[in-house]
N, C-alpha and C positions, 0 to 999 in steps of 0.2 A: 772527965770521962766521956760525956757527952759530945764534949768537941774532938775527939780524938775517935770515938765509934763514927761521928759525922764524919771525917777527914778521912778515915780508912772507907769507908761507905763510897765516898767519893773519887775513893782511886780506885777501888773494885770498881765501880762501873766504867773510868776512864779504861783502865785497862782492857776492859770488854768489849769498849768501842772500840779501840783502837786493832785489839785482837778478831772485831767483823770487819773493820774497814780493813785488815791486813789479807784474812782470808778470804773477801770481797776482791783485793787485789786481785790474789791469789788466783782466782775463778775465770776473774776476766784474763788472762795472762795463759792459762792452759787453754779456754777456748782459743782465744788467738794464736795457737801454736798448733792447736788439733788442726784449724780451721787451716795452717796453713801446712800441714803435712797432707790434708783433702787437697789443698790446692796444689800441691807437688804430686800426689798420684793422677788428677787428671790430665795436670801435664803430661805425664808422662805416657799413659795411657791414650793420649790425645798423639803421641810424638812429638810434641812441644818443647825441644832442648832450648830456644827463646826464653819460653816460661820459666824451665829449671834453672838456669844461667841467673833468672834473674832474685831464683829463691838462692843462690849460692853463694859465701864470701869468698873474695880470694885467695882467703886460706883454706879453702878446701879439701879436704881430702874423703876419699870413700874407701871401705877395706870391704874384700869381696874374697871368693875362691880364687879367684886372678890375681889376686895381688892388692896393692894400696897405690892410689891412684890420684892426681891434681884433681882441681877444676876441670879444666882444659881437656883433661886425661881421660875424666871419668864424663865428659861429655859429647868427648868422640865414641868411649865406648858404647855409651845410649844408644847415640846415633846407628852404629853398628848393627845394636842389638833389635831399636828400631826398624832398620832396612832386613835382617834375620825372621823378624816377626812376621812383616809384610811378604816375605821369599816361601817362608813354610803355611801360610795363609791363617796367620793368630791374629785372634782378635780381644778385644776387651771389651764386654758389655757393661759389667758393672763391676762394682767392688764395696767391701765391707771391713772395716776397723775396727779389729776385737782387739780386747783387753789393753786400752791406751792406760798408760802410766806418764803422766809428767812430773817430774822433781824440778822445781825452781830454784835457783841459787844465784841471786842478783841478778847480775848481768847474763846470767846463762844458765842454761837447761837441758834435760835430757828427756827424752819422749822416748817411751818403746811401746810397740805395739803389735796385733799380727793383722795384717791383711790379708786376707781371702778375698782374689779375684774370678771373674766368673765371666768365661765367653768361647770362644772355638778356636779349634784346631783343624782348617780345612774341611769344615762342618758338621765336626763331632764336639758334641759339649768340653769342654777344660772347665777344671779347676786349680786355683795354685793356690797356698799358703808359703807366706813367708814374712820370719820375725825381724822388725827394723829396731835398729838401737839408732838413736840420732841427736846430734850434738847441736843447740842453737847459742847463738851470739845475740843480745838485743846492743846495738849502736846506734844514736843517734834517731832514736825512737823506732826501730826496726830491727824486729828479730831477722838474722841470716843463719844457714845452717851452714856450722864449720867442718862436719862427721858424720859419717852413713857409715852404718853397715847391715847388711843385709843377709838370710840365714834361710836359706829353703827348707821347707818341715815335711 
């Protein structure tokens, strides 16, 4: 009896460890995904299609009010929308990441979250809110994002 409350005793804690070092993963893996969804808004906000290109896989796709779009596709759009920005005089001071969710499932993930950005419009204060749903790929020790979509509120 003793050795078998010993041996259960013993897989309770293995199991424990293995369920912090799992959830320790876990932790490390969402930051690394927040950390690079921050780094795709300042790109973007920077007008950095360099930067974006290079958070992007080539299987890429973005689904928008315009339609569903490549890589390539959805980076001329930026582009576009970047030179639109610059034409009506918007700008981007800062921005803020409410309510992140990441779900992890191996090899891949889904981040939603809302940004609220904050800057002007030809010298009147803006605000924008808009909900992202986003699809990452980790390969060869690197997440890329395979799916954007994006939802004005």
């Amino acid at each position: 009896m003793i050795r078998f409350l010993s041996t259960f005793l013993s897989m309770l804690v293995l199991a424990a460890c293995n369920n912090a070092r799992s959830d320790n993963k876990t932790s490390v893996v969402s930051a690394e995904l927040l950390a690079l969804e921050r780094k795709w808004l300042v790109a973007e906000f920077a007008l950095d299609t360099a930067a974006l290109s290079e958070l992007m896989d080539p299987s890429f796709i973005s689904i928008s009010e315009e339609g569903i779009k490549n890589k390539n596709e959805d980076l001329i759009a930026m582009y576009n929308n970047i030179m639109q920005r610059r034409r009506d005089s918007i700008s981007i001071d800062s921005f803020r990441l409410d309510t992140p969710i990441v779900s992890i499932y191996d090899n891949s993930a889904v981040v939603t979250f809302i940004v609220q950005s904050f800057g002007k419009q030809k010298g009147a204060s803006r605000q924008r809110r808009t909900r992202f749903y986003d699809v990452w790929i980790g390969r060869n020790g690197k997440w890329k994002a395979v799916s954007s979509q994006g939802t004005s509120l």
